[in-house]
N, C-alpha and C positions, 0 to 999 in steps of 0.2 A: 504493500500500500504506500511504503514512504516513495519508493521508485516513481511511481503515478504521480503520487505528489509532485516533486522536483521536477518529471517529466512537463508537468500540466503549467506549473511556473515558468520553466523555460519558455514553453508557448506562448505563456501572458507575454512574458517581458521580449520576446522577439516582436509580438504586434506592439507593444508598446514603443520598442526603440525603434520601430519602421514609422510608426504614426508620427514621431518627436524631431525625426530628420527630414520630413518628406518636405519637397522642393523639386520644383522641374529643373531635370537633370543632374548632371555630378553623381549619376548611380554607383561608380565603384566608389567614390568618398563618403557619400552616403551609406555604404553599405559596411565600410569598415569602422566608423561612428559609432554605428546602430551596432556591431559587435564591442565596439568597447562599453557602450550602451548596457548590452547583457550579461557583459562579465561584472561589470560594476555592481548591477542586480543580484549576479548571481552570489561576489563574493557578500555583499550589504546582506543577502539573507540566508550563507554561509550554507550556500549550495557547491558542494564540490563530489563531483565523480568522477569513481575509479576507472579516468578513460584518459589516454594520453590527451593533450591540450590539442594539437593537430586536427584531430579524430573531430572533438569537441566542438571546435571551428569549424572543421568541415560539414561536422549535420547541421550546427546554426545557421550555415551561410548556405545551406538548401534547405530549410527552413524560413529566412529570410528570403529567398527567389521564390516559394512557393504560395509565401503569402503577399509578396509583393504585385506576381503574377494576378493573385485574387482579388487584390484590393484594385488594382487597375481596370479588370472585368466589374466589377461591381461597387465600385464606392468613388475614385477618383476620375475615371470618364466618364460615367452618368454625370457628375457633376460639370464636366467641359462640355457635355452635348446637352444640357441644362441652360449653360450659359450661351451656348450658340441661337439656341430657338427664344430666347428669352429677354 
């Protein structure tokens, strides 16, 4: 259960650090932010796993594209084709 736990925090704090940098363009800047973003989170609420650091980064920052991905289909371009007709 604590595994979930941690697992389901890291999820907040990845939409979190995507919502707190988002700005048209600058995506790879953006995107290394929003990781320092989550380790800051993660160490502030003393989330640490037994998984090299590498490893670590690497599922954030496909975690970070996949919800980036999402938020684009449904929350950040509805908003631009809003402001188009409107």
């Amino acid at each position: 259960m604590e595994w979930i736990r941690m697992l389901m925090n890291i999820k907040n704090f990845i939409e979190i650090a995507v919502i707190m940098v988002e700005h048209p363009g600058g995506g790879t800047e953006k995107k290394q932010k929003a990781l320092e973003i989550i380790h800051a989170l993660m160490k502030e609420n003393d989330i640490h796993l037994p998984i090299p650091d590498q490893i670590i980064d690497m599922i954030i920052g496909l975690g970070i594209d996949v919800f980036v991905n999402w938020a684009n289909e449904n929350i950040w371009k509805k908003g631009s084709e809003n402001d188009d007709n409107g």
